[in-house]
N, CA, C and O atoms as a Tinker XYZ file with bonds, in Angstrom:
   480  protein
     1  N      3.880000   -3.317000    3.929000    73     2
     2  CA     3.954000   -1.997000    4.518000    64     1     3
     3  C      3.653000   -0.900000    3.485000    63     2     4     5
     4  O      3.147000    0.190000    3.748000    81     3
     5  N      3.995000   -1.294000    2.393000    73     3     6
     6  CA     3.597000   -0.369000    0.998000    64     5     7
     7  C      2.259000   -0.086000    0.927000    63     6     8     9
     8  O      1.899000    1.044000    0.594000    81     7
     9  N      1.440000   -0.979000    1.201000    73     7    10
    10  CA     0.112000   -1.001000    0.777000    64     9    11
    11  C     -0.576000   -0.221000    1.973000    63    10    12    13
    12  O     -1.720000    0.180000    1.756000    81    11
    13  N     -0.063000    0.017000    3.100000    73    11    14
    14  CA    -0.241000    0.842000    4.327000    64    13    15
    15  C     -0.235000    2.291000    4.438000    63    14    16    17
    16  O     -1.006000    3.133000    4.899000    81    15
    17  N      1.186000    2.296000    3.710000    73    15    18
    18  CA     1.390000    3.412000    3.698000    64    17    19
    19  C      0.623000    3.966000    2.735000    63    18    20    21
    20  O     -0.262000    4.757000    3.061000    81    19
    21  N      0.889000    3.573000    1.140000    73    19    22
    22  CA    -0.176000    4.057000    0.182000    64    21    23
    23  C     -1.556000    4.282000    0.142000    63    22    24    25
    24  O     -2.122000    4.791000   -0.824000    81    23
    25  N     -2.407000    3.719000    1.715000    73    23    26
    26  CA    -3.667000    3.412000    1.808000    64    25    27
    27  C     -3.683000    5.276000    3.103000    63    26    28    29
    28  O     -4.604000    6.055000    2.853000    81    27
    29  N     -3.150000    5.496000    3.719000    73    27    30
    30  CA    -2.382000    6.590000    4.445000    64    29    31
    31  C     -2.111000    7.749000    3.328000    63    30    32    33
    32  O     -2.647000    8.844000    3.500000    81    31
    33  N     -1.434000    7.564000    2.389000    73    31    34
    34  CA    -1.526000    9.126000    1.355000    64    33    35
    35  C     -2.872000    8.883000    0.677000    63    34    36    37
    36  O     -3.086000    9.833000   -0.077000    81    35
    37  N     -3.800000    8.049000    0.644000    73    35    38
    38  CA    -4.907000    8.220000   -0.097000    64    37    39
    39  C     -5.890000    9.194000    0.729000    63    38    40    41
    40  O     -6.522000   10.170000    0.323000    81    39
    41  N     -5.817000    8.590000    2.090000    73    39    42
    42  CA    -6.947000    9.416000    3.233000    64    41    43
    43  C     -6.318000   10.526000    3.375000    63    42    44    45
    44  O     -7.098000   11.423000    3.697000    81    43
    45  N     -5.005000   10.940000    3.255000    73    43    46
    46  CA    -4.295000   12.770000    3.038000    64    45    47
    47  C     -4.953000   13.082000    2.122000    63    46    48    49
    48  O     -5.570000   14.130000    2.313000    81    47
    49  N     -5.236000   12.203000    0.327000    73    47    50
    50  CA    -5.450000   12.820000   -0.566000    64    49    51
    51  C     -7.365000   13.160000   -0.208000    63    50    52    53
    52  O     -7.798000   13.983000   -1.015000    81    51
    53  N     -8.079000   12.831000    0.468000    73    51    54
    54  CA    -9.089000   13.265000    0.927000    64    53    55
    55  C     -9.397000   14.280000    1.519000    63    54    56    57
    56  O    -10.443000   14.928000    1.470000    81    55
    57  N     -7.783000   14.554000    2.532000    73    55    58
    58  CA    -8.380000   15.291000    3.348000    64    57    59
    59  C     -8.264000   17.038000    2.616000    63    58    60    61
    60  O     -8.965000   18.040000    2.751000    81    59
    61  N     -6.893000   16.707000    1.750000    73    59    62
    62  CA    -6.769000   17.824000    0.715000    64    61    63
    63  C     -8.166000   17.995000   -0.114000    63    62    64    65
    64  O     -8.495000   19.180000   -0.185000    81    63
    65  N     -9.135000   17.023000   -0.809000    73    63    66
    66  CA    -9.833000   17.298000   -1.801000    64    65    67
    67  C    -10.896000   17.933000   -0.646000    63    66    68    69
    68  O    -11.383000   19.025000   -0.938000    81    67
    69  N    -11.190000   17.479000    0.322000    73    67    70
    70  CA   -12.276000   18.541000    0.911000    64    69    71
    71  C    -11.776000   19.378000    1.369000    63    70    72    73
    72  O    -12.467000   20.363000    1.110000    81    71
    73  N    -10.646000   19.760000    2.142000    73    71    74
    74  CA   -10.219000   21.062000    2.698000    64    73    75
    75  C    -10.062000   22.098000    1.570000    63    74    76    77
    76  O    -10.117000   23.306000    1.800000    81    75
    77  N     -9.811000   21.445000    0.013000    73    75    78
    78  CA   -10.190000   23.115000   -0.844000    64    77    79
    79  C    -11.537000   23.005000   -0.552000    63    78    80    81
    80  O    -11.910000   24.083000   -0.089000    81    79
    81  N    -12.296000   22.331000   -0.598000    73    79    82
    82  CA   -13.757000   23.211000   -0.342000    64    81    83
    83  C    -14.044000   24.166000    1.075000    63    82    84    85
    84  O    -14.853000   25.092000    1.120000    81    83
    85  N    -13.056000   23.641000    2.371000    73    83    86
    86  CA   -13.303000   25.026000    3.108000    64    85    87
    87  C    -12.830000   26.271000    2.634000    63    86    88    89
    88  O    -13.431000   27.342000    2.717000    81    87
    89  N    -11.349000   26.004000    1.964000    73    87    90
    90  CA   -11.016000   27.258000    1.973000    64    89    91
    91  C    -11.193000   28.188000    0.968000    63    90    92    93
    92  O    -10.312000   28.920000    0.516000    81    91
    93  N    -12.344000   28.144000    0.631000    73    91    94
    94  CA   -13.417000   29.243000   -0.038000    64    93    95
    95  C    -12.320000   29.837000   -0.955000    63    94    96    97
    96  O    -11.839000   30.910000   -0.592000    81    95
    97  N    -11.750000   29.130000   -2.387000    73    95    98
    98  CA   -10.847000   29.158000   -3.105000    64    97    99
    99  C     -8.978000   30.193000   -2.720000    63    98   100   101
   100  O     -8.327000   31.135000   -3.171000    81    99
   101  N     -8.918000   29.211000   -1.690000    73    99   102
   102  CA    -8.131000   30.198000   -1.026000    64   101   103
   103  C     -7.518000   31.309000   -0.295000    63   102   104   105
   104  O     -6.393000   31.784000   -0.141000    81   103
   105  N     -9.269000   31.629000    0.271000    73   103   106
   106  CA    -9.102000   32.947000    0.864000    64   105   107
   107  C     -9.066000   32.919000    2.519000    63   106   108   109
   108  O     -8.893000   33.871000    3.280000    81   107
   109  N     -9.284000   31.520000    2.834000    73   107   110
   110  CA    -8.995000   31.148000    4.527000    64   109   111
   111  C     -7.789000   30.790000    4.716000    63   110   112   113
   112  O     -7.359000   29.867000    4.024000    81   111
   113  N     -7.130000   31.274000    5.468000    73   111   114
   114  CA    -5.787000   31.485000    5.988000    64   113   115
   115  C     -5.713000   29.740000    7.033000    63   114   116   117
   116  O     -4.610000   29.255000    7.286000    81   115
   117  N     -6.733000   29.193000    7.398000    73   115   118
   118  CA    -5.765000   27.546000    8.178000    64   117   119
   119  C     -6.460000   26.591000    7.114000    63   118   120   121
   120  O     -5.849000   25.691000    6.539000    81   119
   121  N     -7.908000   26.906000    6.901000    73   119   122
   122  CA    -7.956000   25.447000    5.796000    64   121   123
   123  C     -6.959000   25.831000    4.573000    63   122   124   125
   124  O     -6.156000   24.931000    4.328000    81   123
   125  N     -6.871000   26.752000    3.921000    73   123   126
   126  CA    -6.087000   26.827000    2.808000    64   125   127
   127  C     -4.215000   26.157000    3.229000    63   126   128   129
   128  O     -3.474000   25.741000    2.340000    81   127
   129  N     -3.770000   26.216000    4.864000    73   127   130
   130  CA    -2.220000   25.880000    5.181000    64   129   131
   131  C     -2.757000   24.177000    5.535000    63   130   132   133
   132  O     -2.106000   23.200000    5.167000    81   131
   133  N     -4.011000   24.095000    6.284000    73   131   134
   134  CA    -4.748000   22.422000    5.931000    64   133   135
   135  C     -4.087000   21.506000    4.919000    63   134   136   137
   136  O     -3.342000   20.526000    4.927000    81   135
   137  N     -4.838000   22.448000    3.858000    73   135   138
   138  CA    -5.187000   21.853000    2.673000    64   137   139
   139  C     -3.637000   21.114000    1.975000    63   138   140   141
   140  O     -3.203000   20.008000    1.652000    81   139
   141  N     -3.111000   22.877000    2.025000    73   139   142
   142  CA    -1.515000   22.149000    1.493000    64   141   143
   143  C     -0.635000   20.940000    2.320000    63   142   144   145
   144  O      0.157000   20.141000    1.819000    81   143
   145  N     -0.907000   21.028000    3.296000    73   143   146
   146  CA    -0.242000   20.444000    4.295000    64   145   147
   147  C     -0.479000   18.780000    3.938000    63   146   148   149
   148  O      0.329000   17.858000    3.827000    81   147
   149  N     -1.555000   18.824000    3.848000    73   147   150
   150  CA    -2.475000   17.115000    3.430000    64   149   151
   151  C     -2.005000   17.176000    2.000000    63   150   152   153
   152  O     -1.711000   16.014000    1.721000    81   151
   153  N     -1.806000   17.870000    1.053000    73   151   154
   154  CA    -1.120000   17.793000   -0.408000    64   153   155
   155  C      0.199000   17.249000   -0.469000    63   154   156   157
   156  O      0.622000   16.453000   -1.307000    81   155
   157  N      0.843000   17.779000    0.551000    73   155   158
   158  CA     2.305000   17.917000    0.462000    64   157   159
   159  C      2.638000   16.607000    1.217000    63   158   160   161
   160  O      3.754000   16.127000    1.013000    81   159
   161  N      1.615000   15.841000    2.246000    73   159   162
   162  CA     1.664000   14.393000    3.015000    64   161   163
   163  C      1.711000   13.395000    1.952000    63   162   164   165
   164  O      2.525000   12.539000    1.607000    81   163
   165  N     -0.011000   13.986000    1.344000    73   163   166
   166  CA    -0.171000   12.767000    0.594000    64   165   167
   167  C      0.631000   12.481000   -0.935000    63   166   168   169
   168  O      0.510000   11.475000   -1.634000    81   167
   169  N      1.472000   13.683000   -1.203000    73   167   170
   170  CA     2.114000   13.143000   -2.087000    64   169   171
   171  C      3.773000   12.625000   -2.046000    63   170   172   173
   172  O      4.411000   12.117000   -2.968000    81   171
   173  N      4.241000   12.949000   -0.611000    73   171   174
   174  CA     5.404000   12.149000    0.000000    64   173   175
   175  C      5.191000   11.179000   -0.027000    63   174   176   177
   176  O      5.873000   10.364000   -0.649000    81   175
   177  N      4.019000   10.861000    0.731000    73   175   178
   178  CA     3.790000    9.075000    1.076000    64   177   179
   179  C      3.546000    8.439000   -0.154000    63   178   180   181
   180  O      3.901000    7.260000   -0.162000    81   179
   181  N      2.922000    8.967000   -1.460000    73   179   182
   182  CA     2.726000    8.060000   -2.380000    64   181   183
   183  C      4.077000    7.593000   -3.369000    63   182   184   185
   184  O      4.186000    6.581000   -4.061000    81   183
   185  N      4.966000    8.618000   -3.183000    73   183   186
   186  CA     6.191000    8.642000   -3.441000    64   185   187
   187  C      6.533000    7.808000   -2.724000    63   186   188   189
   188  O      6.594000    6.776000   -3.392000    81   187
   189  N      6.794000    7.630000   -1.762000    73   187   190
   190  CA     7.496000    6.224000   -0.519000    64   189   191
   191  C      6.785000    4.775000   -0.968000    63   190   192   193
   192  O      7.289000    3.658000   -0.845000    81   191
   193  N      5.576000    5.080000   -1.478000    73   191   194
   194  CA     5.216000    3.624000   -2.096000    64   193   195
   195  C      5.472000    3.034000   -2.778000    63   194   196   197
   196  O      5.450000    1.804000   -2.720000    81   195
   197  N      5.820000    3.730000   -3.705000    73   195   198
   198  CA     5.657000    3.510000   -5.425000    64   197   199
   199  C      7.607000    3.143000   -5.101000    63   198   200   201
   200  O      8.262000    2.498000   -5.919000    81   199
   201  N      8.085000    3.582000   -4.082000    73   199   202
   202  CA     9.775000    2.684000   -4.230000    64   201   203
   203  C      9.521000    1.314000   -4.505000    63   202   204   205
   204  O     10.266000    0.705000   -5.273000    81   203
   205  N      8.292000    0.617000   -3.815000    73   203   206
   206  CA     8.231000   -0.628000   -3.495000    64   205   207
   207  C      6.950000   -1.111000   -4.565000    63   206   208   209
   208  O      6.732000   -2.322000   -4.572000    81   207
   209  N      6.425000   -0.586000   -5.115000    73   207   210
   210  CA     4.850000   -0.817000   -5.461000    64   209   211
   211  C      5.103000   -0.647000   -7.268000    63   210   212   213
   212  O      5.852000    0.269000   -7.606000    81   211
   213  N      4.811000   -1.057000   -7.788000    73   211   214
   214  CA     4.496000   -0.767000   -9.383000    64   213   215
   215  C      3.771000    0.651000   -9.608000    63   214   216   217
   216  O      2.797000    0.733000   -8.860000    81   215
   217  N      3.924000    1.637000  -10.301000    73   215   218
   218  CA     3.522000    2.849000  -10.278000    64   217   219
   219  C      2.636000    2.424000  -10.790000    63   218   220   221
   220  O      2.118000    1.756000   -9.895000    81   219
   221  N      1.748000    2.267000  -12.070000    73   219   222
   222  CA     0.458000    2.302000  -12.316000    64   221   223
   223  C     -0.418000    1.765000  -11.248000    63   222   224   225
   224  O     -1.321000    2.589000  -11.097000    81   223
   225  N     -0.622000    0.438000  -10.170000    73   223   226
   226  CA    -1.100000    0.304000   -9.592000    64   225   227
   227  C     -1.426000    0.898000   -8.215000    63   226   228   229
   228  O     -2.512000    0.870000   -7.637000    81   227
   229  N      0.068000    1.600000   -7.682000    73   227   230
   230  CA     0.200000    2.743000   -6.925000    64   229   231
   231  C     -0.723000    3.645000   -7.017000    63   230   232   233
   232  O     -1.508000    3.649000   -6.069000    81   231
   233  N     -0.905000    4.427000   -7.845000    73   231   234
   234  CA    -1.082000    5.493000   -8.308000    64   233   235
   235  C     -2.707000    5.621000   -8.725000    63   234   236   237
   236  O     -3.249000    6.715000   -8.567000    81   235
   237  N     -3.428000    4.555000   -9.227000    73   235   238
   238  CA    -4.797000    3.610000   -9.145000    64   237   239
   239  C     -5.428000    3.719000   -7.994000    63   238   240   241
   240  O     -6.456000    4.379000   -7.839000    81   239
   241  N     -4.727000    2.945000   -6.937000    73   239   242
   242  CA    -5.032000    3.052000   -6.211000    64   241   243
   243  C     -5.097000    4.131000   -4.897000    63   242   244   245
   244  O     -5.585000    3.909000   -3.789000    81   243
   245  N     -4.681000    4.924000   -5.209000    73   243   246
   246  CA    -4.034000    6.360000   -4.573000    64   245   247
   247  C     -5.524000    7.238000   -5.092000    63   246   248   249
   248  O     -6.277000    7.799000   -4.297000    81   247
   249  N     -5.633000    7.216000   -5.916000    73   247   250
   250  CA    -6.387000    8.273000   -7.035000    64   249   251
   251  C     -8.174000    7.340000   -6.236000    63   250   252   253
   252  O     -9.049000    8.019000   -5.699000    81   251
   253  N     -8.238000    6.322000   -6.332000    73   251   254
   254  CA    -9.140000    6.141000   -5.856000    64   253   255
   255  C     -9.747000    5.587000   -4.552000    63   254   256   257
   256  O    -10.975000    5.510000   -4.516000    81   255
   257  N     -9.070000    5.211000   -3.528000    73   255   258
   258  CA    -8.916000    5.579000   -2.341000    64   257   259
   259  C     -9.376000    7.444000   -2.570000    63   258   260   261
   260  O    -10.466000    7.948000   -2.299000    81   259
   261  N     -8.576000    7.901000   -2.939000    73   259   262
   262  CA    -8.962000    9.521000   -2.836000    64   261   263
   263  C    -10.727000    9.897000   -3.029000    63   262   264   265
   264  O    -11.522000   10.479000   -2.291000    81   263
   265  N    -10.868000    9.233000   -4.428000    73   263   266
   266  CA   -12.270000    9.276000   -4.850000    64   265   267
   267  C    -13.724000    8.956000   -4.128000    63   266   268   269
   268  O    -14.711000    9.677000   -3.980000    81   267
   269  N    -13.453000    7.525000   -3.718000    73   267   270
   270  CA   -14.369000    6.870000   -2.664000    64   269   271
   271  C    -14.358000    7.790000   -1.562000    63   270   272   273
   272  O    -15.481000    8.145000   -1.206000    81   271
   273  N    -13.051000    8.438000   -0.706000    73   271   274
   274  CA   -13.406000    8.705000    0.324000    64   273   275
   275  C    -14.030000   10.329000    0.392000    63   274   276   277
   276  O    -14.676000   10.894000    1.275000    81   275
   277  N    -13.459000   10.877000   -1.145000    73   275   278
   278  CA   -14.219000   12.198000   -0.983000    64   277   279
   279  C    -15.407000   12.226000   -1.260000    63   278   280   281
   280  O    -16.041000   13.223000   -0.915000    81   279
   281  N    -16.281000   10.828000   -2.175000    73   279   282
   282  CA   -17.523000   10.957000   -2.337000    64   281   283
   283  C    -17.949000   10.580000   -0.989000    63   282   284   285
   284  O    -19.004000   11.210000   -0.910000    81   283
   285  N    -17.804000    9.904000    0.228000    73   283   286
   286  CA   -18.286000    9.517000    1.141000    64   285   287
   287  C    -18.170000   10.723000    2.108000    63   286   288   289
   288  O    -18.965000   10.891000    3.032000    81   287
   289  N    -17.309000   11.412000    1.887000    73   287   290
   290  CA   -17.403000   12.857000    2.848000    64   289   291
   291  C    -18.177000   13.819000    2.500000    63   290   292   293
   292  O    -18.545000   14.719000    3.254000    81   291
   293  N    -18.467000   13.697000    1.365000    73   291   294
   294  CA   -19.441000   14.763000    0.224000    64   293   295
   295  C    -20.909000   14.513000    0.916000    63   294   296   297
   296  O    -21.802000   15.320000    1.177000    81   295
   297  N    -20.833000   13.212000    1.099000    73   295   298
   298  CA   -21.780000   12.495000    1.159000    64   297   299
   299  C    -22.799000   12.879000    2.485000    63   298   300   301
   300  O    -23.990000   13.184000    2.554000    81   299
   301  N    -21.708000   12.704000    3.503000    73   299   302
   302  CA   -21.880000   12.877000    4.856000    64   301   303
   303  C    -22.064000   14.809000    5.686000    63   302   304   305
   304  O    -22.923000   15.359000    6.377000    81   303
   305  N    -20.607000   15.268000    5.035000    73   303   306
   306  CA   -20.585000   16.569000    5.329000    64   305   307
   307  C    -21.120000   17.525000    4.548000    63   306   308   309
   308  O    -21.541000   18.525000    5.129000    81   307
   309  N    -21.209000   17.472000    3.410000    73   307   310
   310  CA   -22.125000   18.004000    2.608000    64   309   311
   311  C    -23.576000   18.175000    2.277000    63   310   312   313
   312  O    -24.185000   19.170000    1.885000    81   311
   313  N    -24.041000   16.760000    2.573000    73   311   314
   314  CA   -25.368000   16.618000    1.748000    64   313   315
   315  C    -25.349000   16.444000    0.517000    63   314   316   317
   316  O    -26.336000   16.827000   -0.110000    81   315
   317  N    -24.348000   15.882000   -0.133000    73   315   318
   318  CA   -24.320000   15.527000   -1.207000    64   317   319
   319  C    -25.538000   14.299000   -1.967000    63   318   320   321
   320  O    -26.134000   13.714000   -1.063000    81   319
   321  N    -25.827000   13.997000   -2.885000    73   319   322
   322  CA   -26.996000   12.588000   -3.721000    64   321   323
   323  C    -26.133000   11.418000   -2.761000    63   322   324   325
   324  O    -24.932000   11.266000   -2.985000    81   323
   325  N    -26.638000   10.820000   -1.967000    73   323   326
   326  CA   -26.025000    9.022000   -2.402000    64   325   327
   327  C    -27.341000    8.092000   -3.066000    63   326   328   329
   328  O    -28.231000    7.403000   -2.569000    81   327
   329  N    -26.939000    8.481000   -4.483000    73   327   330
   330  CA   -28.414000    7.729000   -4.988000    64   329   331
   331  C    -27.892000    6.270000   -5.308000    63   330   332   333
   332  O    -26.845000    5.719000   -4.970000    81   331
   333  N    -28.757000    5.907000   -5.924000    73   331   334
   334  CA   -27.479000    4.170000   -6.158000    64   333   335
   335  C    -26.772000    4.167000   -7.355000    63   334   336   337
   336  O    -25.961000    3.268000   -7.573000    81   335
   337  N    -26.976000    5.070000   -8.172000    73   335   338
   338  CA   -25.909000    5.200000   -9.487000    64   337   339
   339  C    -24.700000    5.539000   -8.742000    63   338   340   341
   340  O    -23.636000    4.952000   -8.936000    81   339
   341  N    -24.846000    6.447000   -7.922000    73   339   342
   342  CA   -23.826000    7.030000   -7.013000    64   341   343
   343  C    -22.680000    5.808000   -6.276000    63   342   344   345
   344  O    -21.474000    5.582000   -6.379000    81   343
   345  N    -23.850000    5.206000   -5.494000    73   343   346
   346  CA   -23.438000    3.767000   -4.577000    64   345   347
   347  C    -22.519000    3.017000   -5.616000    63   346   348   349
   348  O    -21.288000    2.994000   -5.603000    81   347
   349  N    -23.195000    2.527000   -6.341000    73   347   350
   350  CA   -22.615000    1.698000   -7.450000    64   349   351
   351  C    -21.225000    1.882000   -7.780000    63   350   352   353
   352  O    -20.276000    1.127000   -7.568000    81   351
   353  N    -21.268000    3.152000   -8.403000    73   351   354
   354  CA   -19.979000    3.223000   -9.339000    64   353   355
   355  C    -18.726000    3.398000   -7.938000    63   354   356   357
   356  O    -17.598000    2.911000   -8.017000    81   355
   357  N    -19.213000    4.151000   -6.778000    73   355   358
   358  CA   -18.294000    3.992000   -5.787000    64   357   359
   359  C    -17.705000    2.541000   -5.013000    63   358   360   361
   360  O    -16.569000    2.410000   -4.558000    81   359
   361  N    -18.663000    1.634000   -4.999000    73   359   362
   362  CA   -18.603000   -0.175000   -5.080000    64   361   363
   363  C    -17.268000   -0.211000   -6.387000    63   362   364   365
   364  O    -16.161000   -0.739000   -6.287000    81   363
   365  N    -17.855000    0.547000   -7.581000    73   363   366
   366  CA   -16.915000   -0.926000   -8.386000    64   365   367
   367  C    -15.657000    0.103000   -8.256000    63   366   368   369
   368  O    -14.735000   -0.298000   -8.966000    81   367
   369  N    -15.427000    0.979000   -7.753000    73   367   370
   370  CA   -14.179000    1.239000   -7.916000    64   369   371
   371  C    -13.954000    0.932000   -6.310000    63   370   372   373
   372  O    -12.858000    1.307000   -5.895000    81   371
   373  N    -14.581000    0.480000   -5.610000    73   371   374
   374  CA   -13.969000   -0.151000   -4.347000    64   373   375
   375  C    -13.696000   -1.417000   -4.928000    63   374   376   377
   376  O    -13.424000   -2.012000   -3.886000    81   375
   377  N    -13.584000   -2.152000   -5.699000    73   375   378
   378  CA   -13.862000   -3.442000   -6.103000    64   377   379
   379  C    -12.308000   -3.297000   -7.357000    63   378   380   381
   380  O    -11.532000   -4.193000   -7.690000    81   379
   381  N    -12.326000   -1.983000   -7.743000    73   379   382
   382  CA   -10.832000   -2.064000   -8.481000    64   381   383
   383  C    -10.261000   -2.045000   -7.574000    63   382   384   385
   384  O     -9.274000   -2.757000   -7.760000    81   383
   385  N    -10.256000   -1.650000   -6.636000    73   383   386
   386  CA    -8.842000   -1.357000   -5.532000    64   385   387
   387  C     -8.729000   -2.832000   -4.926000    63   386   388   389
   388  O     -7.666000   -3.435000   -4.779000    81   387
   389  N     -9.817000   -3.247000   -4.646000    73   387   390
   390  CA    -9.362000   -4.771000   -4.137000    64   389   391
   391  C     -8.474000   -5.642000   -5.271000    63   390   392   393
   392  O     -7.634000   -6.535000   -5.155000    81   391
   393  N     -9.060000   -4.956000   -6.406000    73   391   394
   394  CA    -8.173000   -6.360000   -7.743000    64   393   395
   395  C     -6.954000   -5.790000   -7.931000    63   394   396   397
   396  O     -5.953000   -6.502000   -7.998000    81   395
   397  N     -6.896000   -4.633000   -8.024000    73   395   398
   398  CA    -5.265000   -4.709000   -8.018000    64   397   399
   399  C     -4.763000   -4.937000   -7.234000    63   398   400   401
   400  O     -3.764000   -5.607000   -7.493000    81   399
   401  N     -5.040000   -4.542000   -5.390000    73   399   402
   402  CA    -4.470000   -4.918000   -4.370000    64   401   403
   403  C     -3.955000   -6.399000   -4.600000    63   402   404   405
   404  O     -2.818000   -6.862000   -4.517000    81   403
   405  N     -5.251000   -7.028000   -4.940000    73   403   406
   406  CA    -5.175000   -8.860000   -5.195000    64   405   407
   407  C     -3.780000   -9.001000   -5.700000    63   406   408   409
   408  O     -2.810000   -9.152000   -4.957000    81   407
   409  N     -3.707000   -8.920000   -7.543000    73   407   410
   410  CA    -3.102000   -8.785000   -8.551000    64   409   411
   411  C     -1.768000   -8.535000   -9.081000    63   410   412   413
   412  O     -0.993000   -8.964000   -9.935000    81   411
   413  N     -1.898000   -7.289000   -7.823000    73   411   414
   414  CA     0.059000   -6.685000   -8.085000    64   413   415
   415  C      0.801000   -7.923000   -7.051000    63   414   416   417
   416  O      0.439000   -8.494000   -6.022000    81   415
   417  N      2.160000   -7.993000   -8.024000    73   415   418
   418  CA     2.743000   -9.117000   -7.766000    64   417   419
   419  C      3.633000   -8.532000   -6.169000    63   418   420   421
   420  O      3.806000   -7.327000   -5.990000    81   419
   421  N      3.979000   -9.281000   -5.431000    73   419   422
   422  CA     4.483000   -9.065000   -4.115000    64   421   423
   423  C      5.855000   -8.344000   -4.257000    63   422   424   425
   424  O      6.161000   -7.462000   -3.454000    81   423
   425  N      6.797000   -8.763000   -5.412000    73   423   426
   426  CA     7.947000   -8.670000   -5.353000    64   425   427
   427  C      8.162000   -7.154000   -5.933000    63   426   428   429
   428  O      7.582000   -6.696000   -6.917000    81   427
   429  N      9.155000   -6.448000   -5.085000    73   427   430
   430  CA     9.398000   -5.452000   -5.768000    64   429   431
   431  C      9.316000   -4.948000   -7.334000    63   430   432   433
   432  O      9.582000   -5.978000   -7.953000    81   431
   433  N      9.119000   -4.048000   -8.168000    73   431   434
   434  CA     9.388000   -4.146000   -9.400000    64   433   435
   435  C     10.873000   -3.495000   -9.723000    63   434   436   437
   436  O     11.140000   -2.647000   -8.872000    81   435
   437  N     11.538000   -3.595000  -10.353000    73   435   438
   438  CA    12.564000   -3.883000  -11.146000    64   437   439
   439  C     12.711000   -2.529000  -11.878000    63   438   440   441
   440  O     12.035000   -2.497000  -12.906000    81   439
   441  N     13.471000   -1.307000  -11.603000    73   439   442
   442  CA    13.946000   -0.269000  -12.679000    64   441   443
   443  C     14.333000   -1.093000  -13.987000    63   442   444   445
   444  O     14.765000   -2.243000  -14.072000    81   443
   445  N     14.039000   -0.134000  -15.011000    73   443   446
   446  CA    14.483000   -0.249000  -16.639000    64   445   447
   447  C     16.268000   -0.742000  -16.455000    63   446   448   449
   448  O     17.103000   -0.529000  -15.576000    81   447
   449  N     16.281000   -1.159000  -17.190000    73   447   450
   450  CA    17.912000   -1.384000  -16.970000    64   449   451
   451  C     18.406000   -0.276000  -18.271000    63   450   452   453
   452  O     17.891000   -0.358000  -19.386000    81   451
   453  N     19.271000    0.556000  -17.999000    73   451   454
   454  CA    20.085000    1.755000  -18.662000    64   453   455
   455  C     20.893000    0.722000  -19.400000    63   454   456   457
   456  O     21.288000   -0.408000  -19.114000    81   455
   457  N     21.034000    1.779000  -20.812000    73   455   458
   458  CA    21.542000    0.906000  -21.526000    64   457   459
   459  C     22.888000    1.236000  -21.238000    63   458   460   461
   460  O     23.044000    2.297000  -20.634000    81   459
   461  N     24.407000    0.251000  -21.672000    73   459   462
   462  CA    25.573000    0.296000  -21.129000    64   461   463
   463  C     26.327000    0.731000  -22.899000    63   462   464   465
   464  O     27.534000    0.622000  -23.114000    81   463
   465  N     25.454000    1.144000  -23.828000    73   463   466
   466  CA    25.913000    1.914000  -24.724000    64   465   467
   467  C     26.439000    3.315000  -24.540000    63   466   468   469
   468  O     26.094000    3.962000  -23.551000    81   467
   469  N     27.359000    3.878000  -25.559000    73   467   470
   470  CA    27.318000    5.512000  -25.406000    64   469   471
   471  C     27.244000    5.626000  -26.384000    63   470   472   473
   472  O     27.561000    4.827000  -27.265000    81   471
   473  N     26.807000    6.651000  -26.472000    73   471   474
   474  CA    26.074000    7.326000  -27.771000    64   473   475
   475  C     27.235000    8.212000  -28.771000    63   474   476   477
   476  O     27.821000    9.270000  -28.544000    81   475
   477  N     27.262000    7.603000  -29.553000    73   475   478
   478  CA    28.407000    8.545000  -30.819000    64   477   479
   479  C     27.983000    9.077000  -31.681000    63   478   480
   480  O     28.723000    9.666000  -32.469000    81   479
């Protein structure tokens, strides 16, 4: 369910990276309440993951989920290059997200254990 949800704040974190481009650096009054709105989703939900998920891989994968899908919206709504240098490097970081997906171990991870010293 982690990997659901975390796959869910990545497409928020999209929808934030293009909605600053409507709101013409803040001067549109609904994409600019958009924008935050998808900020403020996608960084709850990545928080709700990472209870269950290893933060570096969380957070990997968060960041690029984000990446892929804003180059593919760039891509589409923009008119942005999809040249194949472009293609490519968006592949291998589709291709990191599968290996860590693979990789990270199932079982919860484990807080630091506090030390049961006090300090004198």
């Amino acid at each position: 369910m982690a990997w659901l949800i975390l796959t869910i704040a990545g497409f928020f974190e999209v929808g934030w990276a293009v909605g600053l481009k409507y709101t013409e650096g803040f001067t549109r009054l609904w994409p600019t309440l958009g924008t935050i709105a998808s900020m403020v989703v996608s960084l709850f939900l990545l928080g709700v993951a990472m209870k269950s998920l290893p933060v570096g891989s969380a957070y990997a994968v968060w960041v690029g989920v984000g990446a892929v899908g804003t180059v593919l919206l760039g891509i589409f709504l923009f008119g942005e290059s999809a040249n194949p240098a472009r293609m490519i490097s968006v592949a291998l970081i589709v291709a990191g997200i599968v290996g860590l997906k693979i990789s990270t171990p199932a079982e919860p991870p484990t807080p630091p254990a506090e030390s049961r010293e006090e300090s004198r």
